[in-house]
ChimeraX commands (.cxc) that place a marker at each C-alpha (Angstrom):
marker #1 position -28.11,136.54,51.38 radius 0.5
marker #1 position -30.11,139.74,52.31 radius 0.5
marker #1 position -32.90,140.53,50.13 radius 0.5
marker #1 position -32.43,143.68,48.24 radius 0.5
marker #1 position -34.37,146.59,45.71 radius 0.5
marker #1 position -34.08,147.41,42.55 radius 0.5
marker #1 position -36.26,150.66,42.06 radius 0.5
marker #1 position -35.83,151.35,38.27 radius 0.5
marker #1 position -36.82,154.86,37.38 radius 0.5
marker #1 position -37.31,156.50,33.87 radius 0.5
marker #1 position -35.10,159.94,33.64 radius 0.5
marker #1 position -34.74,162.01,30.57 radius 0.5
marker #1 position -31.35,163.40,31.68 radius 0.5
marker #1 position -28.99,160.57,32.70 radius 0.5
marker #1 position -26.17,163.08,33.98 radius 0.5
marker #1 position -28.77,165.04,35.86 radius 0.5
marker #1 position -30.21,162.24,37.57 radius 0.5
marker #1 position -27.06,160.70,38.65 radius 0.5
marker #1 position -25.87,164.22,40.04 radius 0.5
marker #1 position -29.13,164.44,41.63 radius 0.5
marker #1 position -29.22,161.09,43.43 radius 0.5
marker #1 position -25.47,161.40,44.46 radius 0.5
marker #1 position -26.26,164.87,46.22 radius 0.5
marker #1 position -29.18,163.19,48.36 radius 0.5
marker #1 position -26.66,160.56,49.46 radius 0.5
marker #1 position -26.84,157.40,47.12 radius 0.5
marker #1 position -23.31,156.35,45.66 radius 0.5
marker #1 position -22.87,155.41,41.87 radius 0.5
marker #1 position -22.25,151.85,41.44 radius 0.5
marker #1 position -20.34,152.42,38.06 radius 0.5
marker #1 position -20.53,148.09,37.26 radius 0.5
marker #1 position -24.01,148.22,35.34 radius 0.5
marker #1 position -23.62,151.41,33.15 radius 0.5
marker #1 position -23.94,151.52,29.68 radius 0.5
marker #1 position -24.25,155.21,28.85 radius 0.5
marker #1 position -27.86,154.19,28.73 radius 0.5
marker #1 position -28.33,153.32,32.21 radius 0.5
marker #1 position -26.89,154.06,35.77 radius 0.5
marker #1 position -26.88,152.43,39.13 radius 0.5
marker #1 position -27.17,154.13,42.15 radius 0.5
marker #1 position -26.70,152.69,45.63 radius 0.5
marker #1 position -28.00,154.15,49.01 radius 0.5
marker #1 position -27.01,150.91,50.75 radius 0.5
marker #1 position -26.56,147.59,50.85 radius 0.5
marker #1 position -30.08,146.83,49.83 radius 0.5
marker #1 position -31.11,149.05,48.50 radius 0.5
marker #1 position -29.80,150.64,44.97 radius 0.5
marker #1 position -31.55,152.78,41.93 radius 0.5
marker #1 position -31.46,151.78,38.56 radius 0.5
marker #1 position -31.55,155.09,36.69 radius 0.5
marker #1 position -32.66,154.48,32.99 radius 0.5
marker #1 position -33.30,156.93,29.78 radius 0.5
marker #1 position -36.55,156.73,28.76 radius 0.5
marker #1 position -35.48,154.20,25.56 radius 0.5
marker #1 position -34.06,151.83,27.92 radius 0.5
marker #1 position -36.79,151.90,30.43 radius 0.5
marker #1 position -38.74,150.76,27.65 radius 0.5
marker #1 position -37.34,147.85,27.14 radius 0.5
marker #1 position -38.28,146.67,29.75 radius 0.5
marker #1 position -42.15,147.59,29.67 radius 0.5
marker #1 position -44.66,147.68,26.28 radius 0.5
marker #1 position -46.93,150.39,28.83 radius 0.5
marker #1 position -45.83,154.13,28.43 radius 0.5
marker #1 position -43.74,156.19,31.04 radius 0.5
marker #1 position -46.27,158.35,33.17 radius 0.5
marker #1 position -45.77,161.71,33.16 radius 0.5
marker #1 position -45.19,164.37,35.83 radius 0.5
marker #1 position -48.74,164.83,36.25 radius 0.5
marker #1 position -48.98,160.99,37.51 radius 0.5
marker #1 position -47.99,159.31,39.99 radius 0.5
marker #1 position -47.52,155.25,39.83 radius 0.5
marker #1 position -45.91,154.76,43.74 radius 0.5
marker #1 position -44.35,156.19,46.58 radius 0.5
marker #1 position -41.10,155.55,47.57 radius 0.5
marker #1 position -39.79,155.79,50.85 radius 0.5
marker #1 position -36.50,156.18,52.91 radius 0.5
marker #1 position -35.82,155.91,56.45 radius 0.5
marker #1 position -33.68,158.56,58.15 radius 0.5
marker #1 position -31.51,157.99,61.64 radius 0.5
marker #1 position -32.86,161.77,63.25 radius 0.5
marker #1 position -35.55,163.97,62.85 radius 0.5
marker #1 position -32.75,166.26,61.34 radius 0.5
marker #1 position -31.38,164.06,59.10 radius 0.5
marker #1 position -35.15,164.21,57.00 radius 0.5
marker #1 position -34.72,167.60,57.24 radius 0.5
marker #1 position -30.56,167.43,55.76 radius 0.5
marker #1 position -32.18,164.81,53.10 radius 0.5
marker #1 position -34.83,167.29,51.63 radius 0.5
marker #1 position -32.75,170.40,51.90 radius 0.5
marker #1 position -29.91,168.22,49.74 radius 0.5
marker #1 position -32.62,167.43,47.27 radius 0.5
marker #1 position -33.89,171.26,46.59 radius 0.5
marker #1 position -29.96,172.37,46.50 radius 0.5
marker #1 position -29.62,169.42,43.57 radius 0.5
marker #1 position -33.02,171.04,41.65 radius 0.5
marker #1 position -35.60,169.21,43.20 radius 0.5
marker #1 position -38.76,170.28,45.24 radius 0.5
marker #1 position -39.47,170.32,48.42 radius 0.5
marker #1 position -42.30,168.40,50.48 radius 0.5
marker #1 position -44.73,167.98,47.38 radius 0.5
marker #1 position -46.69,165.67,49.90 radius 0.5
marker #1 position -47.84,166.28,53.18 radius 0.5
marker #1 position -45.18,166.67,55.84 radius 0.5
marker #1 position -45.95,164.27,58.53 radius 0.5
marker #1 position -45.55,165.15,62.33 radius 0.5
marker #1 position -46.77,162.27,64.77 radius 0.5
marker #1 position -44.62,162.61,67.99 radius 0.5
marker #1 position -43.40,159.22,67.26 radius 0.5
marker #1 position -42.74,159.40,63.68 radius 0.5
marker #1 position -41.74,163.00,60.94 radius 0.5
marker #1 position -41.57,162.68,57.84 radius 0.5
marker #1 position -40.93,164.79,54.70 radius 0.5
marker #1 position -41.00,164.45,50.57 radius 0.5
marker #1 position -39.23,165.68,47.97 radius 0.5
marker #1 position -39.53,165.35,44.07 radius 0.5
marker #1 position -36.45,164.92,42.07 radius 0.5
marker #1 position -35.83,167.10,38.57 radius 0.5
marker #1 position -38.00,163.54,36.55 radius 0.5
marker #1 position -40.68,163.76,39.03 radius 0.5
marker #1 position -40.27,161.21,41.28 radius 0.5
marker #1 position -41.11,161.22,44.78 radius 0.5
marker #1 position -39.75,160.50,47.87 radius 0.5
marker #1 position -40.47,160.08,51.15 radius 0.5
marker #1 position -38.31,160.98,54.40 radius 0.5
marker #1 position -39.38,159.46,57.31 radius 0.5
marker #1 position -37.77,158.85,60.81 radius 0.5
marker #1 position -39.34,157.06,63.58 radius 0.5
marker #1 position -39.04,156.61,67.37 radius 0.5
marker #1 position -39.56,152.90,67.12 radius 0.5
marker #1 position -39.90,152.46,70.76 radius 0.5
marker #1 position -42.42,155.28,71.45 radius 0.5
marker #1 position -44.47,154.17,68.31 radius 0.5
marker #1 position -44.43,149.92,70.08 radius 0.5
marker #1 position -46.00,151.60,73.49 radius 0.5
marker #1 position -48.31,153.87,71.59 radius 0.5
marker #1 position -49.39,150.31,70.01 radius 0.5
marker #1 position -49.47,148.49,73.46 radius 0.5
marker #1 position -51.27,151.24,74.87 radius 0.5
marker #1 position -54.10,150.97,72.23 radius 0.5
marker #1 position -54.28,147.49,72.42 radius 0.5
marker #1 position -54.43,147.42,75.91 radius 0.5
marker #1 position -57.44,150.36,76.29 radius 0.5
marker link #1:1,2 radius 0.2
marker link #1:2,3 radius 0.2
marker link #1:3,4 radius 0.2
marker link #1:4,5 radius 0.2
marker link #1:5,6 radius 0.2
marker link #1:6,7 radius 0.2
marker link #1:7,8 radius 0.2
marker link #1:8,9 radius 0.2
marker link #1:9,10 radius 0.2
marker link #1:10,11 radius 0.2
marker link #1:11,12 radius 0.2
marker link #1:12,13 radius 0.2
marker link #1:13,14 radius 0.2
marker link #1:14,15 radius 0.2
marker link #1:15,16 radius 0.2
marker link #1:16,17 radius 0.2
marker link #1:17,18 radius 0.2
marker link #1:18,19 radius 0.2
marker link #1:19,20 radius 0.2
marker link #1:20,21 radius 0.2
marker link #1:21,22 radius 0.2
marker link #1:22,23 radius 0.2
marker link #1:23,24 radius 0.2
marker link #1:24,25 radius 0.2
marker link #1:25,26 radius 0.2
marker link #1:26,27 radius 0.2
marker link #1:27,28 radius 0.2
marker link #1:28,29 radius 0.2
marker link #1:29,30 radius 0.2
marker link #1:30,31 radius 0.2
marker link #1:31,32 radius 0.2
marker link #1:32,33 radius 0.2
marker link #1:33,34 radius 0.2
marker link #1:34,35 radius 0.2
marker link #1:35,36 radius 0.2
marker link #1:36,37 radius 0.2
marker link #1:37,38 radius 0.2
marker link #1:38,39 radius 0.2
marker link #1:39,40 radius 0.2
marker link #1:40,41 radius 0.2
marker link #1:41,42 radius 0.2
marker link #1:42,43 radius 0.2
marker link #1:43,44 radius 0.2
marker link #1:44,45 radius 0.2
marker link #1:45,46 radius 0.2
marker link #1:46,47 radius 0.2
marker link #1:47,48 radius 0.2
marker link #1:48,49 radius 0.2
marker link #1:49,50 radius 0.2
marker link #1:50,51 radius 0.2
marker link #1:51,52 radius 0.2
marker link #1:52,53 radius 0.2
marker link #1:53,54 radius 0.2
marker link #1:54,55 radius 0.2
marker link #1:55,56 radius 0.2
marker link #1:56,57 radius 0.2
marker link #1:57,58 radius 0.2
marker link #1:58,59 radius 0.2
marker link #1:59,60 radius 0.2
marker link #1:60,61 radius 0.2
marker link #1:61,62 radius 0.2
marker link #1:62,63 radius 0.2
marker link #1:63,64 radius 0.2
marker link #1:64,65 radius 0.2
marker link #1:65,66 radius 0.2
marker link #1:66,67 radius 0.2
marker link #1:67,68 radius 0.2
marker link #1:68,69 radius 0.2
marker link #1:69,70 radius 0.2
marker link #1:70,71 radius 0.2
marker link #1:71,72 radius 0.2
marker link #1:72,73 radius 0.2
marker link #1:73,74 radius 0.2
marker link #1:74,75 radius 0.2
marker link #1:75,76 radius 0.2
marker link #1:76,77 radius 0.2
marker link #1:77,78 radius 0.2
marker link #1:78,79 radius 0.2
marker link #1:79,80 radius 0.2
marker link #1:80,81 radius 0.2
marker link #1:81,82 radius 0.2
marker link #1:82,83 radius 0.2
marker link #1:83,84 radius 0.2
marker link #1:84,85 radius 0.2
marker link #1:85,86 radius 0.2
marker link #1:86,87 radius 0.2
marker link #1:87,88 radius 0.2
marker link #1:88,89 radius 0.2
marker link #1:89,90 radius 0.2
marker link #1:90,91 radius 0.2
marker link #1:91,92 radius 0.2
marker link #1:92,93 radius 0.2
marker link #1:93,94 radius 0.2
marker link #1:94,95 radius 0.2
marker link #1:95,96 radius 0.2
marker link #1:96,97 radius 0.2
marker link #1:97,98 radius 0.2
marker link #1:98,99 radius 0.2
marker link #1:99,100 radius 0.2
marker link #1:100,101 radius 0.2
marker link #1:101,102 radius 0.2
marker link #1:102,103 radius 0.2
marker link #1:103,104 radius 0.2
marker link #1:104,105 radius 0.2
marker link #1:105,106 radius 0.2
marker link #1:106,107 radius 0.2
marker link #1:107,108 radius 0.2
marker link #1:108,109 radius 0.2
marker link #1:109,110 radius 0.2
marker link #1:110,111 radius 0.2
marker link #1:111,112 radius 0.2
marker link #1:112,113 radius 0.2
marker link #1:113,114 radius 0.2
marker link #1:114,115 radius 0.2
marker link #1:115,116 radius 0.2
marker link #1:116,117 radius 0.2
marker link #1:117,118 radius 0.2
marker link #1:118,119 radius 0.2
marker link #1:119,120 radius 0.2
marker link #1:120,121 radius 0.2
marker link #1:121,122 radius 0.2
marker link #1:122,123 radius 0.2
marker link #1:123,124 radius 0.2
marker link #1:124,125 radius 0.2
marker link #1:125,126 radius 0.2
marker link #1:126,127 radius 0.2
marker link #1:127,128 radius 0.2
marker link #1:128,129 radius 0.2
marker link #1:129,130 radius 0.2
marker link #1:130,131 radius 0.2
marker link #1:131,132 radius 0.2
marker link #1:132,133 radius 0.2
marker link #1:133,134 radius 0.2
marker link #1:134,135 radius 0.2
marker link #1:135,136 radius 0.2
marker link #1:136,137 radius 0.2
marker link #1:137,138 radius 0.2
marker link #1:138,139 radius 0.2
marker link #1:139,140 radius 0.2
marker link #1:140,141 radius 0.2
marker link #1:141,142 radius 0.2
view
């Protein structure tokens, strides 16, 4: 069996959230929601558990962070260069900000951020996988 993610996020807007995560491309997975709770799936490995802030708290006795903190990073790769691009520009039409982070240009690898309407960020990123393994060898080899 492939190994999969649950990220489980705090939102305060349940119906938000889940209109936000279905406009930056993950699909609801309607089998684990409760009214309290809603699964989100961006493949088959990886999937969002989108909680209200009661129900996140079940599952932790330490308080929610606010926007002003930030606990991790998340990350998701991207086929094309455009594709980050498509990914951020869906996130800012759905009411969240653009590139909060750094955008990251390295010839082999670009990558982007965006924040959705909780706080949350995530990361864009495509690579050149190929250019980044003779970029490696070349260092190695020098």
């Amino acid at each position: 069996m492939t190994q999969m993610i649950f990220v489980n996020l705090p939102v305060t807007d349940l119906d938000r959230a889940v209109a936000f995560y279905e406009a930056v491309g993950a699909k609801r997975n309607e089998f684990c929601e409760d009214g309290t709770s809603a699964g989100m799936t961006f493949s088959d490995a990886i999937h969002v558990m989108l909680l209200t802030h009661k129900k996140f708290s079940e599952f932790t006795t330490r308080s929610i962070a606010g926007r002003d903190s930030v606990q991790t990073l998340l990350c998701l790769s991207q086929e094309s260069r455009e594709a980050v691009d498509k990914a951020v520009e869906n996130a800012v039409s759905a009411g969240g900000v653009a590139d909060p982070g750094p955008m990251q240009e390295h010839g082999f690898m670009y990558g982007r951020s965006f924040e959705d309407p909780d706080g949350h960020i995530w990361e864009v990123m495509w690579m050149d996988y190929a250019a980044f393994k003779d970029m490696q060898s070349q260092s190695v080899s020098a």
